[in-house]
C-alpha positions, 0 to 999 in steps of 0.5 A: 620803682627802680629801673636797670641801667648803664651794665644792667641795661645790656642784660635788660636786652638780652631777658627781653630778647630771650623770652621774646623768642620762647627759649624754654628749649634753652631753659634748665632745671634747678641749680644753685648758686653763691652771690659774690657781688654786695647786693645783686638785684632781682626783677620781675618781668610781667610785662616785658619790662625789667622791675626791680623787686628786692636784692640778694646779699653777699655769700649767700647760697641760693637755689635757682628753679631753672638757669636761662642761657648765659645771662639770667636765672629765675627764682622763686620769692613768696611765690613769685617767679623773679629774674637775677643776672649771673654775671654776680654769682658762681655756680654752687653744687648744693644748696637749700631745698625749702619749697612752698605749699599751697598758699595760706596767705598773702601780704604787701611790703609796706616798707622795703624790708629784709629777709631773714634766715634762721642759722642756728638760732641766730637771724640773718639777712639774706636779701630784701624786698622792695616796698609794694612787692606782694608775696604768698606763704604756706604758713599762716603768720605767727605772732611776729613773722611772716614766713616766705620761700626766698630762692630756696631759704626759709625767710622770714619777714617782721609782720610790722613791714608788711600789710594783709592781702586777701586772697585770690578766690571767687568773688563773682555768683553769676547764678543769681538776679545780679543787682547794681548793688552786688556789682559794686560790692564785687568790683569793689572787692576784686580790685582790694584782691587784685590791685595790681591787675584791676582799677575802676572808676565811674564814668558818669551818673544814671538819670537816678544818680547812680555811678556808672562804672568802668572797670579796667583789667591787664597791664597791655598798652593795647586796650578793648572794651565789652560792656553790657546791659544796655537794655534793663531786661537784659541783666544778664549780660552784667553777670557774664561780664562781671564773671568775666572779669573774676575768672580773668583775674584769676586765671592770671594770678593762677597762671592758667589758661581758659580755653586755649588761651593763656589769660596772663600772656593776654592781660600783659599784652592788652587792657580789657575795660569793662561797663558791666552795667550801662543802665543801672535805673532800668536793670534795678526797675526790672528787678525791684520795681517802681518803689526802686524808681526816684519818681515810681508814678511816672514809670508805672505811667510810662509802663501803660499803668502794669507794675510788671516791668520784665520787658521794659528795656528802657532807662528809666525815663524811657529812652531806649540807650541803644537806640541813642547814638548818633549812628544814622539816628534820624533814620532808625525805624520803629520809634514809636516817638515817645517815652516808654518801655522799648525802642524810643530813640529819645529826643536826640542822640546823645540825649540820655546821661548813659550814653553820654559816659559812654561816649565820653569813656570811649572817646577817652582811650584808643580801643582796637575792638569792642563788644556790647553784650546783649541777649537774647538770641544767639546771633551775632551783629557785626557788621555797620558799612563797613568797607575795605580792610576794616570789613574783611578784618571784621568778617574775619574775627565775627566768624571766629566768634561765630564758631566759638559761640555757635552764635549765627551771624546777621548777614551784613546789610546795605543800610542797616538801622543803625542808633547802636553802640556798636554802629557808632564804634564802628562808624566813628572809629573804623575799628571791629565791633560786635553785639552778640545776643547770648542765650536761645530766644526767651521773648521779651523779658529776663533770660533765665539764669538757668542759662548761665552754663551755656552762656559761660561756655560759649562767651568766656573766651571771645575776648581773649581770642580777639585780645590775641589778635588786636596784641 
């Protein structure tokens, strides 16, 4: 990764500074133009800091998409919109004109690479990539060489420097009984889709032994937090996080909006993580079973001796992990002050190993705001004594989700129960933090995935208007 310096560094302030005031109005169409320095450098600028990505070489005649003021063009290298200061080239009356279609693959420069030109059936360079530099063709590959726009050429890369990418696409089915062992396949593959954009890693284990994960999505160093599936008959709420995190990325890569919000603007500017599923022994014993338990008796047990476990809301050792943080947990009605299926708060806060993660994960980073998906209901919790700015600011965002949604807020109480995440999030770091409860009341069991459409419509941008505001 290079940086600019010294004379570069001036032109660093005036990018930064014309894309921070929207100076598309100052923005020209294509023009072209002659390199006169030996090696003129070439950036990205994703995230508002400069990035080397490559060079352009000496004398070659090179096709801008537009011309930025005094100081910058933008062009276009497999796909990718990049940065060249002006102050190394001439202004060319023609040029080349090679454009790229829709994309047929995707690679990583595995080495910093050239880019070469057919001239009259000779190879000749024309600039070079640095390594990591992810670029598309329209072309599939032939046997030897990977075929790119570079500034307007038709370039070609030996497939030797570079290493195969898949490509974009729908990796989530939200419309499906979303198992622990689908998500981790999903996240699994989003990440190798969009490395740049998505990591994740495992907070801690389920009583059973299953990782817990933690998948981060944006390049902001601001950073929120959603989770879901706290209650195991609430599994739903994995297939809308997870689906979240596929249109997401996406919808950054696509440089498209969903709703009104620019998805690429918002992950350059905050980093979303993700628990999609807190409780993976609860979520598998409501889809799979008892068999799928480590000890199948002692749930059938706890389970009042019935095999059907759709209402079970617990973990699997029956603690209810809502029920577990250390917000007024002494006081939290309707315990029934033993193990079982729903609302027992456990023998003390922080009792369980998923809240335990949960809590060491969100003590570990500085989040502006959270949410904690559960259903059903379609109302929207958001309130846990708070006072002063806090409270007007979460009043503020909970109507906006609440005409978003069309979910109704619970009115705010002077002495709420409290015992849930988002009454500990509140409490603990005086930041705003909402529960909504997605899809109409379906009782104590799954919600349909019949839902799913409504439930999409209405949840997919809360986070996106929240990340707007905490930005």
């Amino acid at each position: 990764m290079k940086y600019v310096t010294k004379t570069a560094f001036a032109m660093l302030v005036c990018l930064l500074f014309a894309f921070s005031v929207n100076n598309e109005a100052e923005a020209s169409g294509a023009v072209y133009f002659k390199v006169v320095k030996e090696e003129l450098p070439f950036y990205s600028n994703e995230t508002g800091k400069l990035e080397q990505k490559g060079t352009l070489l000496k004398d070659m005649v090179l096709k801008a998409e537009r011309s930025y003021g005094a100081n910058w063009y933008e062009i276009k290298v497999g796909g990718q919109m990049r940065y060249v200061a002006k102050y190394g080239t001439v202004v060319s009356t023609s040029g080349p004109s090679f454009t790229q279609g829709k994309t047929a693959s995707k690679v990583a420069l595995n080495v910093e690479a050239s880019v070469l030109e057919n001239v009259n059936g000779k190879l000749v360079p024309v600039g070079r990539l640095a390594k990591g530099e992810q670029v598309e063709s329209a072309s599939l590959p032939s046997a030897n060489w990977f075929v790119i726009s570079f500034a307007g050429k038709k370039g070609y890369i030996y497939k030797t420097n570079v290493t195969s990418l898949p490509m974009p696409r729908d990796v989530v089915n939200p419309y499906q009984n979303y198992s622990y062992e689908q998500m981790v396949k999903d996240i699994q593959t989003l990440k190798m889709i969009y490395p740049d954009l998505i990591d994740y890693k495992t907070i801690g284990r389920s009583v059973d032994g299953r990782d817990i994960y933690a998948v981060k999505i944006g390049k902001g160093k601001v950073e929120m937090t959603g989770n879901g599936s706290h209650h195991a008959r609430e599994h739903i709420t994995t297939n809308l996080v997870m689906e979240m995190l596929d249109q997401y990325a996406l919808a950054y890569h696509n440089n498209t909006n969903i709703s009104s919000y620019s998805v690429r603007k918002q992950l350059n500017a905050v980093t979303m993580w993700f628990v999609p599923m807190v409780n993976p022994d609860g979520v598998t014993l409501v889809q799979k079973g008892h068999r799928s338990a480590k000890n199948p008796s002692y749930v059938v047990k706890l389970n009042n001796g019935s095999t059907n476990f759709n209402a079970w809301k617990a973990n699997i050792r029956g603690v209810d992990l809502n029920r577990q943080y250390p917000a007024n947990w002494a006081n939290i009605v309707g315990d029934p002050g033993r193990p079982g299926p729903r609302n027992y708060k456990g023998p003390s806060a922080f009792s369980e190993p998923e809240t335990q993660a949960m809590r060491d994960f969100t003590r570990s980073h500085r989040f502006e705001s959270e949410f904690a998906f559960h259903s059903s209901g379609q109302i929207l919790y958001w309130h846990y004594k708070q006072t002063g700015a806090l409270l007007s600011e979460s009043i503020m965002l909970a109507k906006k989700i609440s005409r978003m949604t069309g979910y109704q807020m619970v009115p705010a109480k002077s002495n709420p129960s409290g015992g849930g995440y988002t009454d500990w999030f509140i409490e603990e770091f005086k930041r705003p933090g909402f529960t909504p409860e997605v899809s109409p009341y379906v009782g104590d069991r799954p919600v349909p995935i019949s839902n799913f459409n409504d439930i999409w419509r209405q949840n997919k941008a809360i986070m996106l208007m929240v990340a707007d505001h905490v930005s």
